[in-house]
C-alpha positions in Angstrom: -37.3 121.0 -51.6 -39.9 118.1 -51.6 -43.5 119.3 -52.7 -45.4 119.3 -49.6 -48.0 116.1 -49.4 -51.7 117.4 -50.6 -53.0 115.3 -47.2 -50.9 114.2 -44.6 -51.7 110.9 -43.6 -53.2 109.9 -40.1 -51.0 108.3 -37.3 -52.3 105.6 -36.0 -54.2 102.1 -36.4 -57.8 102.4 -37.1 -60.1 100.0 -35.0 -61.5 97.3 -37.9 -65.0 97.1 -37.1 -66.5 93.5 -38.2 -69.3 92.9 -40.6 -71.3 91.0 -37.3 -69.9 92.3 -34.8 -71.0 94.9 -32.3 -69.9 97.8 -30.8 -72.2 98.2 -27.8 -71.1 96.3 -24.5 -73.9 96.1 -23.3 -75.6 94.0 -26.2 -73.1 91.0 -25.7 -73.9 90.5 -22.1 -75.7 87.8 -21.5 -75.5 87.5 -17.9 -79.2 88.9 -16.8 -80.7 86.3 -19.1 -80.5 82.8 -17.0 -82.3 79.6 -17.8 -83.1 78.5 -14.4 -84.0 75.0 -16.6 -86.2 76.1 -18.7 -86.2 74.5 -22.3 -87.7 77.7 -24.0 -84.3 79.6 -23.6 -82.5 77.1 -25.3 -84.2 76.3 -28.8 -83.5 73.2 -30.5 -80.3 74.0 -33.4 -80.3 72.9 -36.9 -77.2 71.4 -38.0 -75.6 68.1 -39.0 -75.4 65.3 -36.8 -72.1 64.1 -37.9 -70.6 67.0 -37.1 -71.2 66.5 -33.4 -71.0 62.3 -33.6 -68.3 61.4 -35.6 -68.6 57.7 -35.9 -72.2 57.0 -37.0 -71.7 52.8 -36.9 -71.6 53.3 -32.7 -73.7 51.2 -30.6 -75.8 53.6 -28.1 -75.3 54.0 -24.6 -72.0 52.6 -25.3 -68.3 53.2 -23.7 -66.0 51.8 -25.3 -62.3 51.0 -24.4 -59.2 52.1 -25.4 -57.7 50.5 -27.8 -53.6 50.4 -29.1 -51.5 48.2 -31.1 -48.7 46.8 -29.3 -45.1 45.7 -30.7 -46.0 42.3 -30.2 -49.7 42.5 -32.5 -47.6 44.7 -34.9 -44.9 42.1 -35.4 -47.1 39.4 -36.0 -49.0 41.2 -38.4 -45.7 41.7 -40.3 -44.9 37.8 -40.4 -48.7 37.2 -41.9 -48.2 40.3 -44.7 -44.9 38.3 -45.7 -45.0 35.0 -45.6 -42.9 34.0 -48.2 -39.7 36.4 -47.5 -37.1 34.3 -47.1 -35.4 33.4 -43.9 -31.8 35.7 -43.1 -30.5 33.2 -41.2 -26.9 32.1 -42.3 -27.0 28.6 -41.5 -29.2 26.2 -39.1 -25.8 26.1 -36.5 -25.8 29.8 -36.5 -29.4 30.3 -36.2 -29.2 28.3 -32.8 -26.8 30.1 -31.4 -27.9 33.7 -32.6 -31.2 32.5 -30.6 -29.5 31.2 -27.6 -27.6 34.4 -27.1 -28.3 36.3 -24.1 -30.7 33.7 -22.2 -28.9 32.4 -18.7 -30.4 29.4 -17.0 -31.1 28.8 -13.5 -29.4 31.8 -11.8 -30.7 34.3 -9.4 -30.8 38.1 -10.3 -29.0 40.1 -8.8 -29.2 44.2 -8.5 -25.9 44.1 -11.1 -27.2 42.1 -13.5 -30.8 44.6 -13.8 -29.1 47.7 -13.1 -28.4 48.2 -17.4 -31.6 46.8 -17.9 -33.5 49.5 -15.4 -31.7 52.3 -16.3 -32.9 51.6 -20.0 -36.5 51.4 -18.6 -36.5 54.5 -16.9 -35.2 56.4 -19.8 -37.9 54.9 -21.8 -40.8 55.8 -19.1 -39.6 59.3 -18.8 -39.5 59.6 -22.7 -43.5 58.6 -22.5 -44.0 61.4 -20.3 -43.9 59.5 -16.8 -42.7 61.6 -13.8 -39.1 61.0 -13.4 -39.6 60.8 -9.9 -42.2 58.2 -10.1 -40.5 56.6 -12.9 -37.4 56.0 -10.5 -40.1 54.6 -7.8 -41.1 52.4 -10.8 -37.9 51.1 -11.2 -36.4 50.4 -7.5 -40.1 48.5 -6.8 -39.2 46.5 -9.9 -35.5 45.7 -9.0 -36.7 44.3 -4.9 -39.5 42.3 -6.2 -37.2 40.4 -9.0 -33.7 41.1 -6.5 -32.9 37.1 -5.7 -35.5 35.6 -7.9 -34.0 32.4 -10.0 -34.5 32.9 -13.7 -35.8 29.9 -15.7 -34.0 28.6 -18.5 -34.4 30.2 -21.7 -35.5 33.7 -20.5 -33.0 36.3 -20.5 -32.8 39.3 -17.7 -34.4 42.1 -20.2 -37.8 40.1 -20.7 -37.7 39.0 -17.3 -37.8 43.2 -15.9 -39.9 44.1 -18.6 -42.4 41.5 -18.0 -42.3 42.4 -14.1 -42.7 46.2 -15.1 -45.6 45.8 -17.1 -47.5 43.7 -14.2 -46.4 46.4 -12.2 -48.1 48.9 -14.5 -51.5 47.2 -15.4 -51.5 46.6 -11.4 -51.0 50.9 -10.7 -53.9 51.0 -13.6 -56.3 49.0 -12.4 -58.5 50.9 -9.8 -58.8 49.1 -6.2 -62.4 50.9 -6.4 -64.2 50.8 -9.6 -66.4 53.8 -10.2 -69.7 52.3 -12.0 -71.3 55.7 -12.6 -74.4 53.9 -14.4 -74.7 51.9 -11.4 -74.7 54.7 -9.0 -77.1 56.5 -11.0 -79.9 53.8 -11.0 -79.1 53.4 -6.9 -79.5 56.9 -6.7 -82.7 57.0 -8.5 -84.1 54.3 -5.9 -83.6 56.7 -3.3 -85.2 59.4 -5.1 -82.5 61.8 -5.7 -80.0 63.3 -8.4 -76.9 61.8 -9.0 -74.4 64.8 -8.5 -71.2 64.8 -10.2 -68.8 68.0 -9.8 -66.1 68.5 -12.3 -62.5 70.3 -11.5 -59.7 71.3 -12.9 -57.4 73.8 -13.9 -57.8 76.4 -16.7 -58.3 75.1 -20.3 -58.2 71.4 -19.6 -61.2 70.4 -21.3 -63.9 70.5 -18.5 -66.8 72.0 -20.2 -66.5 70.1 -23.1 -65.8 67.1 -21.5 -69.1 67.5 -19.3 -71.0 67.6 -22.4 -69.5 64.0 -24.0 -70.7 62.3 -20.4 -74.0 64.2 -20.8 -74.3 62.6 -24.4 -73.5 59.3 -23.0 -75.5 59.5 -20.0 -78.9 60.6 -22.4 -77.6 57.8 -24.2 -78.4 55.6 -21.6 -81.7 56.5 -20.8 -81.4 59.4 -18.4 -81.9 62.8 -17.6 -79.1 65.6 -16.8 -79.0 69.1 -15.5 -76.3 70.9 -16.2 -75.2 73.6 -13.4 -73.5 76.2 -14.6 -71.0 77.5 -11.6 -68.3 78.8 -13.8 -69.4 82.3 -13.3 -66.2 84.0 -13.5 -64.7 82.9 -17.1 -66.2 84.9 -19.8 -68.2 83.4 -22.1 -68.5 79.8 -19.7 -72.7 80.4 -19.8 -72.8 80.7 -23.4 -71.3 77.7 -24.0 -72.9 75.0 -22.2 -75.6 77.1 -23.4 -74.9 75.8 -27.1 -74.1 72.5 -25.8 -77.5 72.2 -24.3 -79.4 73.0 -27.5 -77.0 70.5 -29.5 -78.0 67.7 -27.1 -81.0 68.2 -27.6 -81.3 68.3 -31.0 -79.7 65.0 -31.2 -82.2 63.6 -28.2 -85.5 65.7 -29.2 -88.0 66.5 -26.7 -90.6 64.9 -28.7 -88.5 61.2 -28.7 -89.0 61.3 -24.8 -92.3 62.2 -24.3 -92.1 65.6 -24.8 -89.4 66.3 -22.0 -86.2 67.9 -23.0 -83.2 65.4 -21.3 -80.7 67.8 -20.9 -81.7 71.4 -19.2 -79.5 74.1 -18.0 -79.4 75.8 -14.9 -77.3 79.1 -14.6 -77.6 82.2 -12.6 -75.5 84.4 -14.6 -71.9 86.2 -14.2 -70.5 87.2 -10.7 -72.6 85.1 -8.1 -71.5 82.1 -5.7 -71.3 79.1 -7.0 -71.8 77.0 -4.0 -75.1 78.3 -4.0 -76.0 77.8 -7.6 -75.0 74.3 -7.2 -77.3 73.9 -4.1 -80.3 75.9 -5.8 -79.8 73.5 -8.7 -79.8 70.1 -7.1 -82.7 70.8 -5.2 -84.2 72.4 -8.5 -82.9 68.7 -9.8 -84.8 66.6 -7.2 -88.1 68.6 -8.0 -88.3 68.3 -11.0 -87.3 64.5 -11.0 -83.6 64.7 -13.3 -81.6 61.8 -12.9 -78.5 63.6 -12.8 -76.7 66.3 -12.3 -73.5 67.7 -13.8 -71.3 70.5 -12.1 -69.2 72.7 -14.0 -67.0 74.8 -12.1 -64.4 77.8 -13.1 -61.0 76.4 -14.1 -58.2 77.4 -10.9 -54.6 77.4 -10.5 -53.7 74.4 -7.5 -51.5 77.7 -5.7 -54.3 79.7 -6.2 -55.9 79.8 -2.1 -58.9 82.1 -2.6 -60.2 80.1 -5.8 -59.6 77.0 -3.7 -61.3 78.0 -0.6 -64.5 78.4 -3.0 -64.3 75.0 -4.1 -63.9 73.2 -1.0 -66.8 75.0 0.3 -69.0 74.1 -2.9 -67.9 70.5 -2.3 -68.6 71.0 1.4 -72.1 72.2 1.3 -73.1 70.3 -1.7 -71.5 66.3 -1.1 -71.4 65.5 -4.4 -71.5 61.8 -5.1 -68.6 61.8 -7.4 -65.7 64.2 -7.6 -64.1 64.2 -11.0 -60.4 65.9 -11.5 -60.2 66.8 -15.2 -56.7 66.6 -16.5 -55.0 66.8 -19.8 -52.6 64.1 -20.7 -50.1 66.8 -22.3 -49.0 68.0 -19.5 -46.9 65.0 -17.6 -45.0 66.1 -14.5 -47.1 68.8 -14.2 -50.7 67.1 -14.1 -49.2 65.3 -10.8 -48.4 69.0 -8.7 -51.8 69.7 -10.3 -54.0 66.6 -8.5 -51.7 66.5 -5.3 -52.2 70.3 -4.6 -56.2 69.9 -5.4 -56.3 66.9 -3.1 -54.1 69.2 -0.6 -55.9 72.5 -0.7 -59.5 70.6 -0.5 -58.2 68.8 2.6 -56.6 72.1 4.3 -59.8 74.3 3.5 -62.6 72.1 4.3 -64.2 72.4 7.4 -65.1 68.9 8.0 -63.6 66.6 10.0 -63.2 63.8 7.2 -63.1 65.9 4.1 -64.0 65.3 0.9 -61.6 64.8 -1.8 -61.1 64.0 -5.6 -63.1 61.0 -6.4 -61.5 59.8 -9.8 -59.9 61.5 -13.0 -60.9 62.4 -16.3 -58.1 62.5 -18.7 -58.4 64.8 -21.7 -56.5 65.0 -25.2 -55.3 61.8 -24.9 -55.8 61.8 -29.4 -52.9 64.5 -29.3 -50.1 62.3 -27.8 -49.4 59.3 -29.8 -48.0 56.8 -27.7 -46.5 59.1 -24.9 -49.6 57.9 -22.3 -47.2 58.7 -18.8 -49.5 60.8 -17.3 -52.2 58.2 -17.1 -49.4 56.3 -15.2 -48.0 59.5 -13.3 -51.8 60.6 -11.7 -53.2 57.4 -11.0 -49.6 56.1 -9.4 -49.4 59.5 -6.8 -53.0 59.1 -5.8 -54.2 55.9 -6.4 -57.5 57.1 -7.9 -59.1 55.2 -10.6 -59.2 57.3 -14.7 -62.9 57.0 -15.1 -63.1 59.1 -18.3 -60.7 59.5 -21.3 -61.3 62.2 -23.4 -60.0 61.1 -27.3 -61.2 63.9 -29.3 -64.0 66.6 -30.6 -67.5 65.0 -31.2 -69.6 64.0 -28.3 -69.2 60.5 -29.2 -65.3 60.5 -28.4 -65.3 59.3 -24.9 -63.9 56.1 -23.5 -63.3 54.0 -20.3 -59.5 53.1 -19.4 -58.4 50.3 -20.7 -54.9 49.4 -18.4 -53.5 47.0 -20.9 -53.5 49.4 -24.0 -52.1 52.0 -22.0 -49.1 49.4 -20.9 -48.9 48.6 -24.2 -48.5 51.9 -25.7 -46.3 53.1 -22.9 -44.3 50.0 -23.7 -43.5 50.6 -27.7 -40.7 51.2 -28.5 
């Protein structure tokens, strides 16, 4: 027989209990203590400034484009790096002829000679994360428009559809209504009101975060925002613009602006309506003379009815001046069912007879995709509303306007 063990051990997993952590519930709720605006409940925050600006050498108040290397800028670097390599052509006769190979002169296209050409294109644009659906649209708009057109002479059928697909695209980028939020804000301000922007989205897009880079930017410029908190289901959602708030303002003190705080939060809490929060805090706004005020609402699935209902009747009661859509440029196919069904549900369950829908988009991630841009392409193309924002990565400072050509350019690359 084995000897018995002295102690027999205990079944089971025992709880690890951290070093700061706490046991009591009731000590991590937060929800009883709201802001209502006031500065004292969010102290300024020591900590380094580079940490939350990432490029120090910026100009302030500043938006700056996208930027992207195409083939073409590549390849010419590569000819000024090597100037003297020396030439692989065989022979001056050969040369001429490897050049001339390919080009037709003075023919009209027809849909057999582009039909190769296309179907290499829309391979490409699905393998950047467009839509194949709108990727095919792409392609059979491309193909009428060039259908019977005579070539010129030294130009061959591939340059000729690319160079009609990339008008196409910059045209799809380029907004037929600009949104000039600076503008608006100013025009606003002569009318003695807020500027209300209302952000939506999904779940874990980016929208909180997001909020607070156009917060940064818009302090940048000069003016004041209040932040209402209507997330009041996630957990957590409070807290964190919380922190944001104190971070802003320790990078704009009160004391540089005349003793004002420029960014204040306004929050209720955990549980309440958020159409109502937003009202209390735009009139809350007006009083107290803010330039602007940001809305941050609880992430929803598009199929989710409920959810959507609530947001229709927050942009309802409120009439926000600028509906945002935040969207992440990961997701491709999928960020199009996600803005048509927002558009959708806030047309069905809005009670107005011209309802209110999604203004522009803010695109988010866009630093964790390289080259594959297609859902700047896919959302603008379904919708035809303009990317206001692009979100490019984790400091406040990494914000940027659209710039259509880099996109093309990156979505070009082979």
């Amino acid at each position: 027989r084995s000897p018995k063990p002295e102690a027999q051990k205990e079944k089971g997993k025992k709880p690890r209990v951290w070093d700061l952590g706490n046991s009591n519930a009731k000590v991590l709720d937060y929800s009883n203590s709201a802001t209502n605006g006031r500065a004292d409940t969010c102290p300024l925050e020591e900590f380094d400034p580079d940490t939350a600006l990432g490029d120090r050498n910026r100009e302030p108040g500043r938006l700056y484009d996208l930027e992207y290397e195409s083939d073409d800028e590549a390849e010419e670097e590569k000819v000024v790096q090597n100037p003297s390599k020396p030439s692989t052509k065989k022979g001056g006769l050969g040369g001429m002829f490897g050049m001339l190979k390919g080009l037709v002169g003075s023919k009209s296209l027809t849909r057999e000679d582009m039909d190769p050409v296309l179907e290499k294109m829309k391979d490409h644009l699905i393998a950047k994360n467009v839509a194949a659906e709108i990727a095919v649209q792409l392609c059979e708009s491309v193909a009428k428009k060039l259908e019977g057109k005579v070539m010129g002479t030294f130009t061959t059928v591939a340059s000729t559809v690319k160079q009609a697909l990339q008008e196409a695209l910059v045209q799809i980028l380029q907004p037929q209504r600009r949104v000039d939020v600076l503008r608006d804000v100013l025009d606003a301000q002569r009318h003695r009101r807020p500027y209300v922007i209302t952000f939506c989205g999904v779940n874990g897009v980016g929208k909180s975060t997001n909020l607070a880079k156009i917060s940064f930017w818009l302090m940048e410029n000069g003016f004041s925002v209040l932040i209402a908190a209507c997330d009041t289901f996630r957990a957590g959602a409070v807290e964190q613009l919380r922190t944001h708030t104190r971070r802003l303002n320790a990078l704009h003190p009160p004391e540089s602006h005349g003793g004002r705080p420029m960014v204040q939060l306004y929050e209720k809490g955990y549980g309440k309506d958020a159409a109502g929060i937003a009202m209390e805090a735009i009139a809350y706004a007006r009083n107290q003379g803010f330039h602007v005020v940001l809305v941050d609402t609880a992430g929803r699935m598009q199929d989710n009815a409920p959810l959507m209902t609530a947001l229709a009747k927050l942009i309802a009661v409120n009439a926000p001046d600028l509906v945002l859509f935040v969207g992440e440029a990961l997701v491709g196919n999928e960020a199009v069912d996600q803005l048509v069904k927002f558009n959708k549900a806030l047309a069905d369950h809005s009670m107005a007879q011209t309802p209110r829908l999604i203004d522009g988009i803010v695109l988010t991630k866009f630093d964790t995709i390289d080259d594959k841009v297609g859902a700047a392409i896919s959302m603008t193309y379904i919708t035809s509303k303009p990317i206001v924002f692009v979100g490019t990565g984790q400091t406040y400072c990494d914000l940027r306007s659209l710039n259509a050509k880099a996109v093309v350019a990156a979505l070009m690359k082979a």
